[in-house]
KEKE-3310 file (N, C-alpha, C; in steps of 0.2 Angstrom, whole numbers, plus 5000, padded with zeros to 4 digits):
npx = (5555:5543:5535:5522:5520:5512:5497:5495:5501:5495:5481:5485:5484:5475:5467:5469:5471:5454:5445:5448:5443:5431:5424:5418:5408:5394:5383:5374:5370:5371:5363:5372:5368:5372:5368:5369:5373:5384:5386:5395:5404:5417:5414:5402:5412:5417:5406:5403:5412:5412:5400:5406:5414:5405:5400:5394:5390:5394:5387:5389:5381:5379:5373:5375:5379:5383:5395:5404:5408:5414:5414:5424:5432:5430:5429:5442:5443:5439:5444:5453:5444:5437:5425:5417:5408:5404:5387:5381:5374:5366:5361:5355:5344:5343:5351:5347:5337:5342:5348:5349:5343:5340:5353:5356:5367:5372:5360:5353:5344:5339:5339:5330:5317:5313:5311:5301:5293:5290:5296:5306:5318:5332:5346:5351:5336:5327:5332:5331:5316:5311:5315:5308:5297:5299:5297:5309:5321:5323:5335:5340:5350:5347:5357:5363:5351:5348:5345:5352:5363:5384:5391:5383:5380:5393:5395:5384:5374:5361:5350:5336:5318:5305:5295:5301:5310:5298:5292:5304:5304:5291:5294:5302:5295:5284:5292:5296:5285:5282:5289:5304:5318:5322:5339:5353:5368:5380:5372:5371:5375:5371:5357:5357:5358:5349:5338:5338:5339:5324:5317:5317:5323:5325:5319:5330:5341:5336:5342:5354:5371:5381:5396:5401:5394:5387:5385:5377:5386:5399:5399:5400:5414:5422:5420:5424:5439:5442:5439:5436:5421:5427:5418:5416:5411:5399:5394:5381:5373:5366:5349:5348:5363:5367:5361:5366:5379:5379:5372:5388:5395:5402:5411:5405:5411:5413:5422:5429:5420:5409:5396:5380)
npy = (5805:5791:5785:5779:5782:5797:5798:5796:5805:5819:5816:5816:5832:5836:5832:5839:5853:5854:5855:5870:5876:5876:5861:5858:5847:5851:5853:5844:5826:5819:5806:5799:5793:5780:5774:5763:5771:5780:5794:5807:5809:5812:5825:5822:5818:5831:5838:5833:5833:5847:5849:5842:5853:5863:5859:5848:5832:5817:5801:5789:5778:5762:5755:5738:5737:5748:5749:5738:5745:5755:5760:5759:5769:5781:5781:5783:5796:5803:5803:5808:5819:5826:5819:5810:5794:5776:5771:5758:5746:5737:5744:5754:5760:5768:5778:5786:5788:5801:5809:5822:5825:5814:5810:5807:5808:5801:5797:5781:5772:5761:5762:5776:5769:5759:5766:5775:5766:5761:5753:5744:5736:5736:5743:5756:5762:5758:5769:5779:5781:5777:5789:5797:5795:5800:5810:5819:5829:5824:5825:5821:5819:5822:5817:5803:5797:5805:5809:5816:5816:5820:5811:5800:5801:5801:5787:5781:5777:5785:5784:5783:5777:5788:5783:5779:5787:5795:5787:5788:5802:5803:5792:5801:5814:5806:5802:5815:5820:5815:5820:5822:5832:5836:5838:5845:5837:5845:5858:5853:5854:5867:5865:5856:5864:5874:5867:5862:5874:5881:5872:5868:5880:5886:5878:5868:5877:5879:5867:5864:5862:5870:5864:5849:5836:5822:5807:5789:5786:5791:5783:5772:5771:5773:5764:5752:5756:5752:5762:5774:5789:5807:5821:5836:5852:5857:5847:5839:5826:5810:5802:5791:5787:5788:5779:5765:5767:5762:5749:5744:5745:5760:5773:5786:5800:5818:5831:5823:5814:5800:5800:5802)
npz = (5192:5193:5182:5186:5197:5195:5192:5208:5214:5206:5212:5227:5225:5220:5232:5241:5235:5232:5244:5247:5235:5237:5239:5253:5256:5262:5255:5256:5249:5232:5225:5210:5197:5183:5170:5156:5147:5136:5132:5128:5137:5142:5148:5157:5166:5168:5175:5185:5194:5196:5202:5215:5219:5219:5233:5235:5241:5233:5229:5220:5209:5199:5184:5179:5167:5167:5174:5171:5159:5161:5174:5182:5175:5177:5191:5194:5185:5197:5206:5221:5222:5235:5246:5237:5235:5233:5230:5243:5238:5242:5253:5246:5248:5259:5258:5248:5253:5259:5253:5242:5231:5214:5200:5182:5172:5159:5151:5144:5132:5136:5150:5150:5146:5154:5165:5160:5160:5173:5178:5189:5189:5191:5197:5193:5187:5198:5207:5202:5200:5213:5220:5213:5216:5232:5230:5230:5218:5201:5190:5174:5161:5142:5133:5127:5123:5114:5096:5089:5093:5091:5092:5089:5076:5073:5073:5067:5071:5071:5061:5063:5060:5059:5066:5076:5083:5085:5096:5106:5110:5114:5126:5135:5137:5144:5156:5160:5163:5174:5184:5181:5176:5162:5154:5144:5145:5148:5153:5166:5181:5181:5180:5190:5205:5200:5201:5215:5224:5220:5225:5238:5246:5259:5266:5266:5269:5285:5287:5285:5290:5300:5303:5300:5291:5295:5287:5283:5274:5277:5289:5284:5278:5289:5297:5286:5287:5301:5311:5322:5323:5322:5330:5324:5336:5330:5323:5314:5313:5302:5306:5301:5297:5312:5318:5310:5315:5329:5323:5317:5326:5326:5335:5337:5342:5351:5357:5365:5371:5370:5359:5364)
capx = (5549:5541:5529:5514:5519:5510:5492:5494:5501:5488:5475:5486:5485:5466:5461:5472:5466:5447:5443:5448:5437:5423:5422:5417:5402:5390:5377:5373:5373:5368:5366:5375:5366:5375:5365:5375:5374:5392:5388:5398:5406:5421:5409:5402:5416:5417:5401:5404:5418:5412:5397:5409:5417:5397:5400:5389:5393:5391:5386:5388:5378:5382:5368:5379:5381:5388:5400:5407:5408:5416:5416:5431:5436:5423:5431:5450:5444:5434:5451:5457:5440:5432:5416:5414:5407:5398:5380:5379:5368:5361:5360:5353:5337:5346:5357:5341:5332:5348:5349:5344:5343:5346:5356:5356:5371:5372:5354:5351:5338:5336:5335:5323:5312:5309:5307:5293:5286:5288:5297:5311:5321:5338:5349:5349:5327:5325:5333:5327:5310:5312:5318:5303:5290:5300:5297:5315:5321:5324:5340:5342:5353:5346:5361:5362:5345:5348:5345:5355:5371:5388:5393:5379:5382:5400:5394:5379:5367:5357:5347:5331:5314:5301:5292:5306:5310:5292:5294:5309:5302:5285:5296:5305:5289:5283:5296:5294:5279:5283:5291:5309:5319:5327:5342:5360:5377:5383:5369:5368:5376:5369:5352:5355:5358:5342:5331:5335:5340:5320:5312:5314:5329:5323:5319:5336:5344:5338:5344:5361:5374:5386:5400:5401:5386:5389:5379:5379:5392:5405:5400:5403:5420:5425:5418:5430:5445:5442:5441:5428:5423:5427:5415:5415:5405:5393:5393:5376:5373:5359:5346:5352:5369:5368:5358:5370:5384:5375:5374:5393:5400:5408:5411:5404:5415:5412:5425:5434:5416:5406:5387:5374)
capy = (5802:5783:5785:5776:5788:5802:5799:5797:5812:5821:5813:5820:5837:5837:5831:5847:5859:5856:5859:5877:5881:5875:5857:5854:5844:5855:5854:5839:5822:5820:5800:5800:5784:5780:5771:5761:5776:5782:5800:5815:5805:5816:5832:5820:5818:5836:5840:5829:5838:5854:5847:5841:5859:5867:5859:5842:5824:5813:5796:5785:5772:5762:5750:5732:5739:5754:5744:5733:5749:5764:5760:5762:5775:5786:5781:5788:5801:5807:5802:5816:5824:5823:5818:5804:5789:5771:5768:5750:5741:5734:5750:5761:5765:5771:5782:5789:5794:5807:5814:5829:5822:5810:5812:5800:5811:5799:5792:5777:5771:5755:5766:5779:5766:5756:5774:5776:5759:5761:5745:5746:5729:5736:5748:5764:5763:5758:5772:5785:5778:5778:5795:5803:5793:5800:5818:5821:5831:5819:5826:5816:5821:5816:5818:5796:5796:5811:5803:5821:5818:5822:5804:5794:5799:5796:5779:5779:5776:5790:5784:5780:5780:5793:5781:5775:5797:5797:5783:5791:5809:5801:5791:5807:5817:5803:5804:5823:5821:5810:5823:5822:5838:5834:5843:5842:5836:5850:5860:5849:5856:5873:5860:5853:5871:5880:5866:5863:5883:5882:5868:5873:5882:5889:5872:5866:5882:5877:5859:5864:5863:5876:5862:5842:5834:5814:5802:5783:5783:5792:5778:5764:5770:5772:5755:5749:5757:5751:5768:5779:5798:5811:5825:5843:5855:5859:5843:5835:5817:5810:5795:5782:5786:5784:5769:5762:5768:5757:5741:5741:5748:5763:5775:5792:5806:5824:5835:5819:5810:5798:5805:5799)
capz = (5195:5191:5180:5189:5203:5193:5196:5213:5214:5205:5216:5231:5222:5222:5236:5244:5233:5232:5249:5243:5228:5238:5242:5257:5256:5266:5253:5253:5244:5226:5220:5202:5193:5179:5166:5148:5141:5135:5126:5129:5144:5145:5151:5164:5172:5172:5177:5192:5198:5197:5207:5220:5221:5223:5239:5236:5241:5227:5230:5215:5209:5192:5182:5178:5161:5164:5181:5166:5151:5164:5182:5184:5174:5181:5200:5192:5186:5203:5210:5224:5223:5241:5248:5232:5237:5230:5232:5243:5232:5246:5257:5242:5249:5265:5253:5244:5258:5265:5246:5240:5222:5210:5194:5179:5167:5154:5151:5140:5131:5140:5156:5150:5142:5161:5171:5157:5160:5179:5179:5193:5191:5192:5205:5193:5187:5207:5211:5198:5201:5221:5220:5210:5224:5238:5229:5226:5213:5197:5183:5166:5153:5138:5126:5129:5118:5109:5091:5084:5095:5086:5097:5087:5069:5069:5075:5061:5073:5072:5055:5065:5058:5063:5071:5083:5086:5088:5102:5111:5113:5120:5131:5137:5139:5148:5162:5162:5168:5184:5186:5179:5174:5158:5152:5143:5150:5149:5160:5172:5185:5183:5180:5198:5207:5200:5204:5222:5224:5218:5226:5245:5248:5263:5272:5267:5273:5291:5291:5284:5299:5302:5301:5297:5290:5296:5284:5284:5269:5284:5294:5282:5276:5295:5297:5284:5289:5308:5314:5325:5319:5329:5327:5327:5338:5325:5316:5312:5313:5299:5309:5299:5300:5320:5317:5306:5319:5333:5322:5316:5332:5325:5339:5337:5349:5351:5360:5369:5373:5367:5357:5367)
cpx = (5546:5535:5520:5515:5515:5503:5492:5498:5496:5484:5477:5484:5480:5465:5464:5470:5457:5445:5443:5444:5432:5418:5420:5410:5397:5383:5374:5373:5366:5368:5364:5372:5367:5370:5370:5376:5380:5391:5390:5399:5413:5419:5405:5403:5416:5413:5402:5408:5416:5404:5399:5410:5412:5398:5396:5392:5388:5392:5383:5385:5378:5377:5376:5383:5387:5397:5405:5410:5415:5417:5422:5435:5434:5429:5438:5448:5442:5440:5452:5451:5437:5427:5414:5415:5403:5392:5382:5373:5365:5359:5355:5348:5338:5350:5353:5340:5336:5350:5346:5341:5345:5346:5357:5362:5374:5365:5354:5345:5334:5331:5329:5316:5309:5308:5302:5289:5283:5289:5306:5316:5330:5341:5345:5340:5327:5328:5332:5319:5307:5312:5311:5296:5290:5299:5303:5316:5326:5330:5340:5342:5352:5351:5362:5358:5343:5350:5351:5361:5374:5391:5388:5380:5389:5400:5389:5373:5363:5350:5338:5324:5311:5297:5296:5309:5303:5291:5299:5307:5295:5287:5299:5300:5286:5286:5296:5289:5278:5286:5301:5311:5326:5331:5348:5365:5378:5380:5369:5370:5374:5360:5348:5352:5351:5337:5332:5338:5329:5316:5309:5320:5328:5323:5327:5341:5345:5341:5353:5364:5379:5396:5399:5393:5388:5382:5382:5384:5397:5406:5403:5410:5424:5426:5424:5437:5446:5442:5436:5429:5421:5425:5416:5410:5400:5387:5384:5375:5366:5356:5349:5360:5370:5364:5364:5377:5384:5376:5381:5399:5406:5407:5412:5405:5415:5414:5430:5427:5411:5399:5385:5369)
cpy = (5796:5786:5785:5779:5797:5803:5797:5805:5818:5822:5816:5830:5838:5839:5836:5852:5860:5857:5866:5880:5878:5867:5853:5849:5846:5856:5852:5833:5822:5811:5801:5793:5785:5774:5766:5767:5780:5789:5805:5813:5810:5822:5830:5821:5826:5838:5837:5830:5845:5853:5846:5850:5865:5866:5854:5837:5821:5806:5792:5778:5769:5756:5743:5733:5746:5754:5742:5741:5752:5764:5763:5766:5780:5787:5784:5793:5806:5806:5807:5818:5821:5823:5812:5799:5783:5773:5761:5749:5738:5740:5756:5765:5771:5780:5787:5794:5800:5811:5819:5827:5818:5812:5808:5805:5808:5795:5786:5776:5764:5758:5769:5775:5762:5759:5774:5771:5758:5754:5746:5737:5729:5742:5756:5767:5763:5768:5780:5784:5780:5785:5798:5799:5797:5809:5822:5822:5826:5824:5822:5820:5817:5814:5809:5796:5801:5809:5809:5822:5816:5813:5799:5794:5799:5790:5777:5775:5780:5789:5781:5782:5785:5791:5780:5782:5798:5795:5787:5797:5806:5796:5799:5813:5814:5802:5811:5824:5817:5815:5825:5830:5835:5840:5839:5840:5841:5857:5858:5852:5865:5871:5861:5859:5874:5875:5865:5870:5884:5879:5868:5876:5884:5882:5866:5869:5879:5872:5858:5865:5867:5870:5854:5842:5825:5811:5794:5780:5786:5786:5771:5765:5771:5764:5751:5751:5756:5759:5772:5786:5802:5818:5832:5845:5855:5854:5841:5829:5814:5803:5790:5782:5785:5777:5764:5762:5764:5751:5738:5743:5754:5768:5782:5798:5813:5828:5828:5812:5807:5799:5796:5796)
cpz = (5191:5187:5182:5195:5201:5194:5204:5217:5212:5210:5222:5231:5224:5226:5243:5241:5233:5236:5250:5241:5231:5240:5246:5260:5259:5262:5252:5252:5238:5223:5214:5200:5185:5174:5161:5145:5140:5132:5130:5138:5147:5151:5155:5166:5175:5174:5185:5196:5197:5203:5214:5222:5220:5230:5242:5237:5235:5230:5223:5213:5199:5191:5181:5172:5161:5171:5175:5160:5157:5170:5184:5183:5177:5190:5197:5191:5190:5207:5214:5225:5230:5240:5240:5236:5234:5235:5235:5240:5238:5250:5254:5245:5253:5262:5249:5248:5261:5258:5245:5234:5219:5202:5191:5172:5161:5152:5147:5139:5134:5147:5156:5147:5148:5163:5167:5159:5168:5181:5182:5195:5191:5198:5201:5191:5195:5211:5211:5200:5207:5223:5219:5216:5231:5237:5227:5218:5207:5190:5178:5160:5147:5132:5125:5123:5114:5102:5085:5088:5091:5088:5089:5080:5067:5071:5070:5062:5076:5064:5057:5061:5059:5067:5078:5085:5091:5096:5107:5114:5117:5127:5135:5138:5146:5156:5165:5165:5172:5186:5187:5175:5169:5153:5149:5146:5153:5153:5165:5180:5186:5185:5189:5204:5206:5201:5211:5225:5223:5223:5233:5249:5256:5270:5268:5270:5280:5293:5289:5288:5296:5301:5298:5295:5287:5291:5284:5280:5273:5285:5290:5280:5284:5298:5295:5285:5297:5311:5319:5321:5324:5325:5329:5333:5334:5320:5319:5310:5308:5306:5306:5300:5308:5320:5315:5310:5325:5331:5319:5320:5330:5330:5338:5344:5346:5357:5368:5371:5367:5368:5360:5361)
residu = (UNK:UNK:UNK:UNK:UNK:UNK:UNK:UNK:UNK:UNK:UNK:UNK:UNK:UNK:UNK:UNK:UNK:UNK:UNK:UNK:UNK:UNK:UNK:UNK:UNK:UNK:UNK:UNK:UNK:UNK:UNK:UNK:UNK:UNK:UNK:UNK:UNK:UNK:UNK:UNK:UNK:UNK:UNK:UNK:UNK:UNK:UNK:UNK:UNK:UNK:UNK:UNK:UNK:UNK:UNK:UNK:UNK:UNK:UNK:UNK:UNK:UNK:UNK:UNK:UNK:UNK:UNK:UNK:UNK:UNK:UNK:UNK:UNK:UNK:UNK:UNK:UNK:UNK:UNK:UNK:UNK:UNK:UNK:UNK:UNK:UNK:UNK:UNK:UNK:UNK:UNK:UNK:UNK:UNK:UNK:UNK:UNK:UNK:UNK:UNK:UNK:UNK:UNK:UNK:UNK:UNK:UNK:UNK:UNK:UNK:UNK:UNK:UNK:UNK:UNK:UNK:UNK:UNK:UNK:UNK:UNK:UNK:UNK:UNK:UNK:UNK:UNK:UNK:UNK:UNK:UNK:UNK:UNK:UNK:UNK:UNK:UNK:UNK:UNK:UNK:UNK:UNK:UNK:UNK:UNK:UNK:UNK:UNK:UNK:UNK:UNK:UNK:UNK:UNK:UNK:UNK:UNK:UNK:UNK:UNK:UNK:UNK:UNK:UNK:UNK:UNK:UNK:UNK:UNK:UNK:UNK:UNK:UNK:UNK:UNK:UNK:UNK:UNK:UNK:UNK:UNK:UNK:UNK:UNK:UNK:UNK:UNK:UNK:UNK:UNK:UNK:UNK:UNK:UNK:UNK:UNK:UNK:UNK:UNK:UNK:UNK:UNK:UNK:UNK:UNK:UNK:UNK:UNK:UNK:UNK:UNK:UNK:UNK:UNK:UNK:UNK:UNK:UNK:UNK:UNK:UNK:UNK:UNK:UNK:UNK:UNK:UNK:UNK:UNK:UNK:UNK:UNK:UNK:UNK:UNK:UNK:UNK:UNK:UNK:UNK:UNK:UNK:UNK:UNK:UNK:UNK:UNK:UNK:UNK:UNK:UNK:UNK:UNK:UNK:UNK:UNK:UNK:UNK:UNK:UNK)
# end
């Protein structure tokens, strides 16, 4: 076998098995906004696959910092996984509003420093920011700004004064109380789970469909592969995604006919 025929293999491998252990996105989407912040990056990734295989769509959203650092490794290594999708940078709000949550798994200091200021001049503060206005449940791993990660002192920038600790943690309070649930990498997926299991499971119970759950990230990758989507009995259509379905003519059919 060719060697560069092994991640695509893989990637086949996946996106066969994970509908198995529990993938089928029925529960949801989650935007993943990725900050600069590089710490304990490996356990991201898994964090975000085991997210995927809860049964959540993940819709990725990456600062410019962190596009240039990792984008692309990030999108390999979610290779194969279903239901992963980009945030449109221009469509985010759309993207927001159909979310259950949004998740920032590697924080930075930059980031948590403009959600404290309530200064929303990029994708991932906009949409951390946007997020805690629209009441949605807010994640951030602080291990990024965690001045006692094992990442920072083999890097030898953990030697901060107490003043600039001081700062950090009154940032990170700060956001806590907008209403941010700040936890480690490595919770996070047990994090996401007990807060919206807590927050209204009950009134997401009834909105969850018995089969598909069409969103406007469906439509736009039907879109781009010229395709229509043809839906279950059960399937569930969101309002923006028939909106959206209308303005780029993709042709939503249900049992041989086209949704009214």
């Amino acid at each position: 076998m060719n060697p560069e025929q092994v991640p695509r293999l893989v990637s086949e491998v996946i996106s066969r098995l994970a509908p198995r252990l529990g993938a089928d996105g029925r529960r949801g989407s989650l935007v993943v906004a990725f900050s600069g912040g590089t710490a304990s990056f490996a356990e991201t990734l898994r964090q975000c696959r085991l997210l995927v295989l809860d049964g959540y769509r993940l819709r990725l959203a990456f600062s410019a910092a962190a596009e240039q650092l990792f984008g692309s490794v990030v999108r390999q290594g979610l290779d194969g996984f279903p239901h992963v999708d980009q945030v449109d940078p221009v469509q985010w709000l759309g993207e927001l509003l159909e979310s259950r949550a949004v998740l920032c798994p590697m924080l930075s200091v930059n980031t948590l420093s403009k959600v404290s200021l309530l200064t929303a001049d990029g994708l991932v503060p906009n949409l951390l920011l946007h997020g805690l206005f629209m009441g949605k449940p807010a994640v951030l791993a602080r291990d990024g700004v965690a001045l006692d990660d094992e990442g920072r002192r083999d890097l030898g920038i953990d030697q901060a004064t107490p003043a600039l600790r001081q700062a950090l943690d009154d940032r990170l309070r700060t956001v806590a109380g907008y209403g941010c649930r700040i936890t480690d990498v490595r919770s996070l997926h047990a994090t996401v789970n007990s807060v919206l299991v807590s927050s209204s499971p009950r009134a997401w119970a009834g909105a969850l469909p018995a089969g598909q759950l069409i969103t406007a990230a469906d439509v736009r990758r039907a879109h781009r592969a010229d395709e229509g989507l043809s839906l279950s009995p059960s399937a569930l259509v969101t309002p923006l995604a028939r909106d959206l379905a209308m303005q780029l003519g993709v042709r939503l059919t249900r049992n041989g006919g086209e949704l009214q």
